[in-house]
C-alpha positions as CSV (number, residue, x, y, z in Angstrom):
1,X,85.8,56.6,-0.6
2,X,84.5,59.2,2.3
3,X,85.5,58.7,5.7
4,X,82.4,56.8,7.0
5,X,80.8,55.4,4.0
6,X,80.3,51.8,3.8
7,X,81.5,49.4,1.1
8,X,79.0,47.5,-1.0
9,X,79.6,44.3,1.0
10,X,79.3,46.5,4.3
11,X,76.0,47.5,3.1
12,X,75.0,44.0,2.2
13,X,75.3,42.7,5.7
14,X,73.5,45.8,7.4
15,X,70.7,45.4,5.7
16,X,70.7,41.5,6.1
17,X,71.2,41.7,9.9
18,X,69.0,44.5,10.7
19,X,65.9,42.9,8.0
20,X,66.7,39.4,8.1
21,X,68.6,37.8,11.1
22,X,66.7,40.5,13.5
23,X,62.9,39.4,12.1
24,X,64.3,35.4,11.8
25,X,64.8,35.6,15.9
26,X,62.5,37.6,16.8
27,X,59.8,35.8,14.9
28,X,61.7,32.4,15.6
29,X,61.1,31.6,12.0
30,X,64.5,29.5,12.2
31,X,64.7,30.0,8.5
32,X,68.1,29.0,6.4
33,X,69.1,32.5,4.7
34,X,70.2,32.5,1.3
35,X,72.0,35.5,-0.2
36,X,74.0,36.1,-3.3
37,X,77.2,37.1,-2.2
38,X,77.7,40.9,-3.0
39,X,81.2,42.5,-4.6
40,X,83.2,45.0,-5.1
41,X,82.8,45.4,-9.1
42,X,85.7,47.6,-9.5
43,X,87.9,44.3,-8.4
44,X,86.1,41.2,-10.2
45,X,86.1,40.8,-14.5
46,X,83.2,41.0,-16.2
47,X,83.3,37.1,-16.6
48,X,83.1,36.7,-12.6
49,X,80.3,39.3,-12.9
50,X,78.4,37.8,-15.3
51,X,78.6,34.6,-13.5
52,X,77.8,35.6,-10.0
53,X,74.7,37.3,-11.7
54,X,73.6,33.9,-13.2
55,X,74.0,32.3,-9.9
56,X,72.2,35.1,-8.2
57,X,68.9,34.3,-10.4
58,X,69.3,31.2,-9.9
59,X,69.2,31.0,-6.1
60,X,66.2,33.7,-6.2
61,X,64.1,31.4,-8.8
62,X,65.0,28.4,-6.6
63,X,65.8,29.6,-3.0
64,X,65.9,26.2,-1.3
65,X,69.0,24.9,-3.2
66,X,71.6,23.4,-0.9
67,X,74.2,21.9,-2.9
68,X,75.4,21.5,-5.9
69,X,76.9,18.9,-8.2
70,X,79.9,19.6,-10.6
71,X,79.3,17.1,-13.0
72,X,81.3,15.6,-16.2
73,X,81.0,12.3,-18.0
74,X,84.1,10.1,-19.3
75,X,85.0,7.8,-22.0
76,X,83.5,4.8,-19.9
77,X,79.8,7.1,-20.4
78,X,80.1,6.9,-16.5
79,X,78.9,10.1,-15.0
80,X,81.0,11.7,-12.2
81,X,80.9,14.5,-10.0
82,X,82.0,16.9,-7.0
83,X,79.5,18.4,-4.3
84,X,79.8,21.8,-3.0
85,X,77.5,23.7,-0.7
86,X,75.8,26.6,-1.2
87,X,78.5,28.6,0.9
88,X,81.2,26.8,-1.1
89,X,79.8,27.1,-4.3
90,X,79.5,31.6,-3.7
91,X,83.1,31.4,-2.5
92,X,84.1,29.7,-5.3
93,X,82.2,32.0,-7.7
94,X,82.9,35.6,-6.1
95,X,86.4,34.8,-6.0
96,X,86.4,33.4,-9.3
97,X,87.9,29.6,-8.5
98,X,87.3,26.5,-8.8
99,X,87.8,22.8,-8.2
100,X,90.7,20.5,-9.6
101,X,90.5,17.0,-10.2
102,X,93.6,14.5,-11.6
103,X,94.5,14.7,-14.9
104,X,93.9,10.4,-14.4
105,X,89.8,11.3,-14.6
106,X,89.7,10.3,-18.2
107,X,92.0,7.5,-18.1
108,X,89.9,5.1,-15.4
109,X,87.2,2.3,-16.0
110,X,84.1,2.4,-14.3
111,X,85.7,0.5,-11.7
112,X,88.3,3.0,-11.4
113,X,90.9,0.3,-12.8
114,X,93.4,2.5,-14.8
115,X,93.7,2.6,-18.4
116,X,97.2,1.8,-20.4
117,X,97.6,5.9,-20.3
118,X,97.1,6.7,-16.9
119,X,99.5,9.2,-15.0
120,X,99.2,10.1,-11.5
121,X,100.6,13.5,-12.1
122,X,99.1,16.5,-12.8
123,X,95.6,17.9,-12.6
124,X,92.6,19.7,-14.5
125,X,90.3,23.0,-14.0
126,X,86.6,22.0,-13.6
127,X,85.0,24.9,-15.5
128,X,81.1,24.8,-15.1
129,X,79.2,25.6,-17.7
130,X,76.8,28.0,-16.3
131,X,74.1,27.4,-19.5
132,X,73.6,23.6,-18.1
133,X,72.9,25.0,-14.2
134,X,69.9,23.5,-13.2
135,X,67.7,22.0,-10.3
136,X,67.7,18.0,-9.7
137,X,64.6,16.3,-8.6
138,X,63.5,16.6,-5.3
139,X,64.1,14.5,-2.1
140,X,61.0,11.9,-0.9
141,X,61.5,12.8,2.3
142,X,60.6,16.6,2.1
143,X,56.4,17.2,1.6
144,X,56.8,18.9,-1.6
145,X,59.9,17.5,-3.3
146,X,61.4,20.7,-3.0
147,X,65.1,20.6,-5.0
148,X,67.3,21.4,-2.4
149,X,70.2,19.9,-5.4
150,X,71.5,21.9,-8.3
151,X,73.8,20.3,-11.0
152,X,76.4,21.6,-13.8
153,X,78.0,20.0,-16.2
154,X,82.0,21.5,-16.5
155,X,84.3,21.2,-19.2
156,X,88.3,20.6,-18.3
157,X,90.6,23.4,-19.0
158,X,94.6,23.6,-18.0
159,X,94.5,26.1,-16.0
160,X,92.6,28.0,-18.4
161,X,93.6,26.5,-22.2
162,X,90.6,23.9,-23.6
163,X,91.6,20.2,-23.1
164,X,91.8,18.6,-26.3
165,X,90.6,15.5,-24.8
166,X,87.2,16.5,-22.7
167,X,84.7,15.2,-24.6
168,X,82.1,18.3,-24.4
169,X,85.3,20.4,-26.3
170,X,85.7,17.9,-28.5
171,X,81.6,18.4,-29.6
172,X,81.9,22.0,-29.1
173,X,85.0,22.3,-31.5
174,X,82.8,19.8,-33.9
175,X,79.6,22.1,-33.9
176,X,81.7,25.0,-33.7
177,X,83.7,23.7,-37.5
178,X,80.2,23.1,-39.0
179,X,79.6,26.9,-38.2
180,X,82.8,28.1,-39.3
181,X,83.5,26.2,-42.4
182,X,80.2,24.7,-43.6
183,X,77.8,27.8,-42.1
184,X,75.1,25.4,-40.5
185,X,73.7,25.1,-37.2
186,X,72.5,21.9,-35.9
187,X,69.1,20.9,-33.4
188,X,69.6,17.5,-31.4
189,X,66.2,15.8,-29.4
190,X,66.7,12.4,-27.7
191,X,64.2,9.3,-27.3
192,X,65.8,8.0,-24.4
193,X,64.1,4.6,-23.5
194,X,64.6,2.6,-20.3
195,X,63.3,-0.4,-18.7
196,X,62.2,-0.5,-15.1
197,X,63.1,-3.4,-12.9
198,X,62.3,-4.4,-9.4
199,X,65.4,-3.4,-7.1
200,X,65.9,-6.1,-5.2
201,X,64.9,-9.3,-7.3
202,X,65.3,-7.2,-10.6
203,X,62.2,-8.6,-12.5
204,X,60.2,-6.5,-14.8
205,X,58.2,-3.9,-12.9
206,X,55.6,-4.3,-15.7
207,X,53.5,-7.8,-16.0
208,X,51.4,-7.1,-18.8
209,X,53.5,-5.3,-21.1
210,X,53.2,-4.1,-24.6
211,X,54.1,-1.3,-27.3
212,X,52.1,2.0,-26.4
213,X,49.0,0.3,-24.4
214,X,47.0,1.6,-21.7
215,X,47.6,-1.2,-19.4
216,X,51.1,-0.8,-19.5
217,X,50.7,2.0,-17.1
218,X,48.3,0.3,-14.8
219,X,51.3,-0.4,-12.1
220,X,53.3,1.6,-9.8
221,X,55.5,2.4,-12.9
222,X,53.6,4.8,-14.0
223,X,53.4,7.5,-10.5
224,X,57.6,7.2,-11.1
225,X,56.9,8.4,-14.8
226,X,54.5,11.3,-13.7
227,X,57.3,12.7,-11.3
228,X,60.2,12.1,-13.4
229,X,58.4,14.0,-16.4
230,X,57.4,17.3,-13.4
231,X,60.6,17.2,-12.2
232,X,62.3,17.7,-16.3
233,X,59.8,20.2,-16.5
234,X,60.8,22.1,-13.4
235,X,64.3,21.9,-14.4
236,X,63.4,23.5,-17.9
237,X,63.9,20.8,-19.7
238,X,60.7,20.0,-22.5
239,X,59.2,16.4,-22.6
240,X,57.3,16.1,-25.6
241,X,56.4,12.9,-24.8
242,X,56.0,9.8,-22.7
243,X,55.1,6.0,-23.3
244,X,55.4,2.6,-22.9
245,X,57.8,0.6,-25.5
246,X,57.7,-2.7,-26.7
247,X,60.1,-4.7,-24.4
248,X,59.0,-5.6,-20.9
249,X,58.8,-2.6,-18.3
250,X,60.1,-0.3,-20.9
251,X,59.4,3.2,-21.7
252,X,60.1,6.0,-23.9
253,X,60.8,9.9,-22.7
254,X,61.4,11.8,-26.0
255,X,62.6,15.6,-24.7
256,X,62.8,18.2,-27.1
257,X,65.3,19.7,-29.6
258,X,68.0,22.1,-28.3
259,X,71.6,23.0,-29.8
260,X,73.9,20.0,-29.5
261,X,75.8,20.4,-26.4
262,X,72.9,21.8,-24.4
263,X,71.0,18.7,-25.9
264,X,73.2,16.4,-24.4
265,X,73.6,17.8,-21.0
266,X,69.7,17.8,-21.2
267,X,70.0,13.9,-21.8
268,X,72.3,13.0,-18.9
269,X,70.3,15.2,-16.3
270,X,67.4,13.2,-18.1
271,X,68.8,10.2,-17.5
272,X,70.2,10.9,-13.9
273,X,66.6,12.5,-13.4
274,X,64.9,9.1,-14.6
275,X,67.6,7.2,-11.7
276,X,67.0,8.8,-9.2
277,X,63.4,8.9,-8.9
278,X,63.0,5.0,-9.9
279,X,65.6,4.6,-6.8
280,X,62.3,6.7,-4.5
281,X,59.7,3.9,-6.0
282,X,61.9,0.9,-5.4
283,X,62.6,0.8,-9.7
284,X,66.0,0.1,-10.7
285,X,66.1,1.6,-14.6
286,X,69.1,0.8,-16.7
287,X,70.1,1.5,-20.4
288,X,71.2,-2.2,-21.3
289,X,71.2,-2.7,-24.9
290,X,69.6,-6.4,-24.8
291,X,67.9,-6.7,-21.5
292,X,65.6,-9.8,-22.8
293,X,66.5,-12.2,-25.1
294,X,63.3,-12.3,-27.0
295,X,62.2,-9.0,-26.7
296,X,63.0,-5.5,-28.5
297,X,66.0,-3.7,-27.0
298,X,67.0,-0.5,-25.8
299,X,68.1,2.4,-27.6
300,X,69.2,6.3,-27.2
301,X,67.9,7.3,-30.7
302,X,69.2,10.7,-31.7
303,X,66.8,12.8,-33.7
304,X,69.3,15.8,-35.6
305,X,67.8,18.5,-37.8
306,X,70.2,21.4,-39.9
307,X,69.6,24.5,-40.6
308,X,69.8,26.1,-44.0
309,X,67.7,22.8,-44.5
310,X,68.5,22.7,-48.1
311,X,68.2,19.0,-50.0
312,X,71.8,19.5,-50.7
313,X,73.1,19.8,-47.9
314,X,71.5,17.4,-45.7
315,X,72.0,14.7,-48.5
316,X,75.8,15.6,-48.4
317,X,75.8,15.4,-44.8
318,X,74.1,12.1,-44.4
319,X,75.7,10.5,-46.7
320,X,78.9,11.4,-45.1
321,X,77.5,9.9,-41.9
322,X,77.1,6.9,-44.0
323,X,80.3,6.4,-46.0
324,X,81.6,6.5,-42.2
325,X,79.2,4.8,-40.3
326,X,81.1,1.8,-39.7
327,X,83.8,3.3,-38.1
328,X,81.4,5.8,-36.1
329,X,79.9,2.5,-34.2
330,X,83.0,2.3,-32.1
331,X,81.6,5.5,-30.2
332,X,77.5,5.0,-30.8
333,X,77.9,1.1,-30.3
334,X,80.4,1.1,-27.8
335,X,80.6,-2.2,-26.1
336,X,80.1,-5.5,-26.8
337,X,76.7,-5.5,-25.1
338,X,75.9,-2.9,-27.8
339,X,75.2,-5.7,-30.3
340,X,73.7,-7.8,-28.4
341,X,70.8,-5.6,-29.3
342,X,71.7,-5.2,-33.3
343,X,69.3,-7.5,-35.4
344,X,67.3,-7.6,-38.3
345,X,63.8,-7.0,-38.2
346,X,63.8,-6.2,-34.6
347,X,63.0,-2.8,-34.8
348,X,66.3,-2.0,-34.1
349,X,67.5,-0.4,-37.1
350,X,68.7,-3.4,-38.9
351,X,72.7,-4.5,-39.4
352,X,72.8,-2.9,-42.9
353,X,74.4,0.3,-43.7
354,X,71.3,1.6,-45.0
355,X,69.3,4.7,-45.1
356,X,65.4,4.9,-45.8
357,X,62.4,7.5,-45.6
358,X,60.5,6.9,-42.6
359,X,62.0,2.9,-42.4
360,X,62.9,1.9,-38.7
361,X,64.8,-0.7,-39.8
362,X,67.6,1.0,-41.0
363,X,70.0,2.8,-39.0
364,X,69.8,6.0,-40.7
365,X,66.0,7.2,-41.3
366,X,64.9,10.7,-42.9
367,X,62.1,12.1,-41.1
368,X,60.9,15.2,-42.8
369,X,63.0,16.2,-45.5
370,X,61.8,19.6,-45.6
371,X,62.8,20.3,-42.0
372,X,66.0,18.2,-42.4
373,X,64.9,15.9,-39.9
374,X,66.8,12.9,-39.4
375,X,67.1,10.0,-36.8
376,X,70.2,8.2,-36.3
377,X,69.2,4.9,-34.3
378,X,72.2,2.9,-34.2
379,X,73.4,4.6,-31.0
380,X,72.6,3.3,-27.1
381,X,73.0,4.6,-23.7
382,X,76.4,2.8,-23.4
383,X,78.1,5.7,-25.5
384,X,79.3,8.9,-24.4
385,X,76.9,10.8,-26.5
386,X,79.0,13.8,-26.5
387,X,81.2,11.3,-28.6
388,X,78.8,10.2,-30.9
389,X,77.3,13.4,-31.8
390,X,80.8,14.7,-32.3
391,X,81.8,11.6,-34.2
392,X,78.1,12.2,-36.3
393,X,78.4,15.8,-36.9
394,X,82.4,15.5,-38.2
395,X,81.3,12.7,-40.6
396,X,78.6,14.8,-41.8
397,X,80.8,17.5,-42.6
398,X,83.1,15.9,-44.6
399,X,80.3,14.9,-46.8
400,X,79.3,18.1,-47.4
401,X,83.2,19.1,-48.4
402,X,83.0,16.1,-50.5
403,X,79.7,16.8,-51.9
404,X,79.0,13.7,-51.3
405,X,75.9,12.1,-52.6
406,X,73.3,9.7,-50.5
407,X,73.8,6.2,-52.1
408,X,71.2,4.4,-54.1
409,X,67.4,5.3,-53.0
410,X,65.6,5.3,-49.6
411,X,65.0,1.8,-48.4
412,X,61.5,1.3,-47.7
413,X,61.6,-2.4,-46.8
414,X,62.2,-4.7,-43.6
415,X,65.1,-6.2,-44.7
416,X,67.5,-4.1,-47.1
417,X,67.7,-4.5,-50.9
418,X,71.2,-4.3,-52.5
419,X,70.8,-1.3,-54.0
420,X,70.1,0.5,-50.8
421,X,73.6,-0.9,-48.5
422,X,75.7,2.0,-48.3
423,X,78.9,0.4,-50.1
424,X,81.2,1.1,-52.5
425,X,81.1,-1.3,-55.9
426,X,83.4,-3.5,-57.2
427,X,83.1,-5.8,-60.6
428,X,82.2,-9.5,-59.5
429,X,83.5,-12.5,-62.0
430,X,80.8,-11.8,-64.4
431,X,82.4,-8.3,-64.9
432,X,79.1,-6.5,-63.5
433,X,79.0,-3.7,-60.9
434,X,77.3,-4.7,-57.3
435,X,76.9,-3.4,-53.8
436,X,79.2,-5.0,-51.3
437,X,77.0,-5.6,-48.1
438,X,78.2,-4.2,-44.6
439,X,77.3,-6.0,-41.6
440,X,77.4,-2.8,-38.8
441,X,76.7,-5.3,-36.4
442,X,80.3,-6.8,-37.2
443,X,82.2,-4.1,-38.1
């Protein structure tokens, strides 16, 4: 370097005093400045690069961003985080760091109670993912619900190795198999329904309630809706559509089809999204399974769609989802609670292991075959979706090594005929071959 010349960070300032801080006094515009942090690029990776440049954008498309969340979710489907500041969060990236939490974060209750496999010793890397970095909706108390939160969703690495237990490698490994081994690339959409409730007394926020009517949205309910659908929108998220569902003070959000683990980030911001703003209209919105007794319940339908969509190989697939579904409930139907909501013609896909062509009373319904559009409805918000999808697309995939073959024909009644129960056959005493019937809702 000639004697004299600045450095690129020694540039950086000059300009910022002499443009910015001079004009912000002399002006008294007592504005906040926000600047990418600059580098030397001859003493960061590419990687650190590439990341400070993502963050950059970022903070230029969305210059009133203040903090930021460092988010993961845990076996318990309970979603936890770390905040940074702005200032923190450029340190963090120009130096190439980040945070550590205890390697006890997967091994708590949502109570923080420890599970039979907790250790106090050691810790984890909180890697963000910088393809889930996004803005959060906007505080009530500013004019314009400017986002002045950002949030990231992080895998856990030691030190820098994946961690076979964080539950967005486990779906990445999954996806990534399907690639590798089966060459097929999957597209996941959520209907994530929710009932509103009153905060404090927690009755329905809805009187006059019912399936996809107009006067389901004459109540405060709906102004929440309209902001929680701008703010998905602002943080790039598409909402296909809105509505009301059948249960009282319910509704439906259905966002659209990304790649799996960017679909499932997109479905916790949703739902954090959804949350938050009900908490600004005095709305409480939960995810219970069964929140009336007499009413429809509430689900987290995942819509999944492969590509090559050849009849082949979605059949194989599905009917590997099926030869497993039993054992896949433990991570779609998690809890207890989960089968609360589990009943026969109650729209809520039926206790059968069952598949059917365009039948909402099975668990397993084909949409459009030629798109290979499926909907797998016996999953609720209680599961780590991660989890499921991982649990759904490994199933699937040892179908299609099988060559597996979907079982009987599409069920297109309310209550499943014999011939459709996924099963395998055995000879009964009058030596002829018969379905055995799975309960799902017992297994």
């Amino acid at each position: 370097m000639a004697k004299g010349q600045l450095t690129v960070p020694q540039a950086a300032d000059f300009v910022r005093d002499l443009l910015f801080e001079n004009s912000n006094k002399l002006y008294k515009l007592n504005l906040n400045p926000i600047f990418p942090p600059t580098i030397n690029p001859v003493s960061h990776s590419l990687r650190t690069n590439q990341e400070m440049q993502i963050l950059s954008e970022f903070l230029h498309k969305n210059p009133h961003v203040k903090y930021f969340r460092l988010q993961w979710v845990d076996y318990t489907n309970t979603l936890r985080l770390r905040l940074v500041t702005l200032a923190q969060m450029n340190k963090m990236v120009s130096k190439g760091s980040v945070l550590t939490v205890t390697k006890a974060a997967l091994s708590l209750l949502q109570d923080d109670a420890p599970t039979d496999d907790f250790t106090p010793a050691g810790r984890y890397n909180l890697a963000p993912d910088w393809s889930s970095l996004r803005t959060c909706p906007g505080e009530s108390d500013l004019p314009d619900k400017t986002p002045k939160y950002a949030s990231v969703m992080c895998f856990f690495k030691d030190n820098k190795e994946e961690v076979d237990t964080c539950p967005r490698t486990i779906l990445s490994r999954a996806v990534r198999r399907a690639k590798e081994e089966h060459k097929v690339d999957f597209l996941i959409g959520w209907e994530t329904e929710v009932v509103f409730l009153g905060e404090t007394d927690l009755g329905v926020a809805s009187e006059t309630h019912a399936w996809s009517t107009a006067r389901s949205l004459h109540n405060h309910c709906l102004k929440a809706l309209e902001q929680i659908v701008d703010a998905l929108e602002t943080s790039g998220i598409e909402v296909i559509l809105f509505h009301p569902e059948s249960a009282p003070s319910q509704y439906e959000i259905v966002t659209g089809p990304l790649p799996p683990l960017e679909s499932i980030d997109a479905l916790y911001h949703t739902r954090e999204t959804i949350t938050r703003i009900c908490s600004h209209h005095n709305l409480r919105a939960t995810l219970y399974p069964k929140p009336f007794k007499d009413a429809a319940g509430t689900a987290a339908h995942m819509h999944i769609s492969m590509a090559p969509p050849t009849e082949p190989l979605q059949n194989a697939f599905f009917a590997g989802v099926l030869s497993h579904l039993g054992s896949l409930a433990a991570l779609t139907l998690p809890q207890a609670a989960s089968y609360e909501r589990l009943r026969d013609s109650c729209w809520s896909g039926g206790t059968w292991i069952a598949w059917g062509e365009e039948n909402r009373e099975v668990p397993v319904r084909r949409v459009d075959k030629e798109e290979a559009h499926w909907e797998v409805r016996c999953i609720d918000g209680l599961a780590n979706a991660y989890l499921a999808a991982a649990g759904i697309i490994s199933a699937g995939c040892m179908g299609m090594l099988e060559g597996a073959k979907l079982p009987g024909e599409s069920c297109n009644c309310n209550t499943p005929l014999p011939y459709s129960y996924f099963s395998t056959h055995h000879t009964n005493a009058n030596n002829s071959s018969r379905p055995i019937q799975i309960d799902i809702s017992r297994t």
